[in-house]
C-alpha positions, 0 to 999 in steps of 0.5 A: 797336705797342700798340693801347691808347687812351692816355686809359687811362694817365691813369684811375683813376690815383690810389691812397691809403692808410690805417692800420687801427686794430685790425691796424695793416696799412697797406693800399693801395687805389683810390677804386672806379669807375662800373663797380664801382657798376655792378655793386653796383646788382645787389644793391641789392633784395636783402635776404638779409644774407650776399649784401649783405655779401658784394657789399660784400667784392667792392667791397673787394677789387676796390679794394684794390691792397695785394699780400698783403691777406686781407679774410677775416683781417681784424677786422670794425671793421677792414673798417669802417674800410676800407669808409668810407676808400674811400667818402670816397676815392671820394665825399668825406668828406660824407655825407647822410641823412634825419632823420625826427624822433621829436618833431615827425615832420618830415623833414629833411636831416643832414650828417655829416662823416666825418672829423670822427668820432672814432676809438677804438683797438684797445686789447687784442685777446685774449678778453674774459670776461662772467660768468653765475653759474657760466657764463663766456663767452669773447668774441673779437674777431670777423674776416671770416672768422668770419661767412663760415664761421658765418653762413649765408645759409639764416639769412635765409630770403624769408618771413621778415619785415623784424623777423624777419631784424633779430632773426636777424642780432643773434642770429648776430652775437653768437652769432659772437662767442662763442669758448668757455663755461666752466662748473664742468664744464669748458671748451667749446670748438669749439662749433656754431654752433646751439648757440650761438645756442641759448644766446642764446636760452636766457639771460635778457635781463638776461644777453643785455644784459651780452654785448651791452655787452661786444661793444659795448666791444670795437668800434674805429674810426670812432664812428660816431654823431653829434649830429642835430639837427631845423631844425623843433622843435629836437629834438637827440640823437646817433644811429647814422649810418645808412650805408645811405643813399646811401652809394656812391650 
């Protein structure tokens, strides 16, 4: 005769699916527990990027119940995806934050319905090109695993200031993007992650902005921008939604 308590049988009892828009992989999951919580609030002074992406990867894969599934494997805009669908599974698809306004510098409250967002679709997943002069620059469609083998926690250093660790973490997201550079020597290929970012740093802004436009093309799913609007001076643009607050919270 078991001894489990029978209230077990009946929680968390629930499970959902969703359709990822650049693999087309239907995964699976559960809507993500106290407990879980629990353990992602030890993380929630930390700000060394690659220990919070990685708590985020372990408050995934402990909701995903889909047999096979390889966070790792998956595109980036795709873990995206994912990590919003088991918010709105587990929270609601309402989420608050609060606008500071850039006009009139009052702060007030915005809502955003996550499912109102629009969805933008993985149209082609090979390497796309952006041309320097003679260099050309072979962008790809970055997966999870690409930022765990690249993008290092000694990246983030603790004296690096706030600014400083913004201006890392936009330099190794689009150093990791690149897959190979092509000059009218050859093809590189394999190339070191310092050596890449070397090379960003070395372009012109005028080139860094043609790769970030690229990059930015290249995104897929939830847009997630949306039209805020200030109750005090009727200030009104779109703006990123800012995930960070209050997200599982």
């Amino acid at each position: 005769m078991s001894d489990k308590p029978k209230f077990l049988d009946f929680v968390n009892v629930y499970d959902f699916t969703c359709e990822l828009p650049g693999s087309k992989e239907t995964v699976q999951f559960k809507p993500v527990t106290t407990g879980q919580i629990k353990k992602l609030l030890t993380y929630e002074n930390e700000t060394n990027y690659v220990i919070q992406e990685q708590a985020l990867d372990d408050l995934i894969t402990s909701s995903i119940i889909s047999e096979g599934f390889e966070l790792d494997e998956q595109y980036i805009y795709d873990r995206m995806f994912l990590l919003i669908e088991i918010r709105k599974k587990t929270k609601g698809e309402i989420i608050e934050f609060q606008l500071t306004c850039p006009e009139c510098k009052s702060q007030s409250i915005n809502r955003v319905n996550l499912d109102e967002l629009e969805i933008k679709e993985l149209e082609d997943n090979s390497n796309q090109i952006v041309e320097l002069g003679q260099i050309k620059v072979h962008l790809r469609h970055m997966k999870r695993k690409h930022q765990k083998q690249e993008i290092k926690p000694h990246f983030f250093s603790k004296s690096m200031t706030e600014t400083q660790k913004a201006y890392m973490f936009q330099v190794l997201f689009h150093a990791c993007a690149i897959d190979k550079i092509e000059t009218p020597n050859g093809m590189d290929e394999n190339i070191p992650i310092k050596d890449r970012i070397y090379f960003i740093e070395q372009i012109t802004i005028q080139q860094m902005e043609k790769i970030k436009e690229k990059i930015d093309d290249m995104s897929f799913g939830w847009e997630l921008e949306n039209k805020v609007k200030c109750p005090h001076c009727g200030y009104e643009r779109k703006e990123p939604i800012p995930m960070q607050q209050n997200f599982f919270g």
